[in-house]
C-alpha positions in Angstrom: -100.7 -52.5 55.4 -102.3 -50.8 58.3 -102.1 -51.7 62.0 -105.0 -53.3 63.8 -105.7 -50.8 66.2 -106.0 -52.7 70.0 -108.9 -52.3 72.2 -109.6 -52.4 75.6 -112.7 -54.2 76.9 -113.9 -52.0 79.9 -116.1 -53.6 82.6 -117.5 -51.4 85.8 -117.2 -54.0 88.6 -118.1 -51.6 91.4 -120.6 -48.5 91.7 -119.8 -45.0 91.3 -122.3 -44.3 94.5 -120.3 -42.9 97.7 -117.5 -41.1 95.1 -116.8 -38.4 93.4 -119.9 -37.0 90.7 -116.7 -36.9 88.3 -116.1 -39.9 89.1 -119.6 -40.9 87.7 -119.4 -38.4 84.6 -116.3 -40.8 83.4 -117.9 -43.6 83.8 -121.0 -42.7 81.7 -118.1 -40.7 78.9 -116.9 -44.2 78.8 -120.1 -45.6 78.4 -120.6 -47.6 81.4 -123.2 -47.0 84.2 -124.4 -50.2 85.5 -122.6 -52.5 87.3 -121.2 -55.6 84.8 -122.1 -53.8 81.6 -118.6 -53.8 79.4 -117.6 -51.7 76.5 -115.0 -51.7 74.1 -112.7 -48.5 73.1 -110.0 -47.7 71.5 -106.5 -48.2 73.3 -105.2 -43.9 73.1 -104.0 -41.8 76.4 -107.6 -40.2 76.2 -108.8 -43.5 76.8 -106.3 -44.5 79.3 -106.2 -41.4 81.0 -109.5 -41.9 82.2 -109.6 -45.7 83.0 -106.9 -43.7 85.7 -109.3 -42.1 86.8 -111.5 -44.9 88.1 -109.3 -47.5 88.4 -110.9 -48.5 91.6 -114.3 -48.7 89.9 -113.5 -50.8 86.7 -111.8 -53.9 85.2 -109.4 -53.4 81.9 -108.6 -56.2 79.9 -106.5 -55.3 76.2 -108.0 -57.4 73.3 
């Protein structure tokens, strides 16, 4: 049988205003952009890689 693949629910708790514009561009390639708006992706190092990026801006929870 195949693996379930995990996920990671991504919510943006704090704005990307006052930082860094690629700071911002991850956000939206994650598909965030408003504060409280959650999405779900796929647990890789892409992925993770980027949630590094804006740790400071962002909430991680694995599913």
């Amino acid at each position: 049988m195949a693996e379930a693949k995990k996920t990671l629910r991504i919510t943006q708790v704090k704005s990307a205003i006052g930082y860094k514009k690629d700071q911002g561009a991850t956000l939206r390639a994650l598909g965030l952009g408003k504060i409280n708006r959650s999405v779900e992706q796929v647990d890789n190092d892409c992925v993770r890689g980027m949630i590094f990026k804006i740790k400071h801006l962002v909430e991680v929870e694995e599913i």
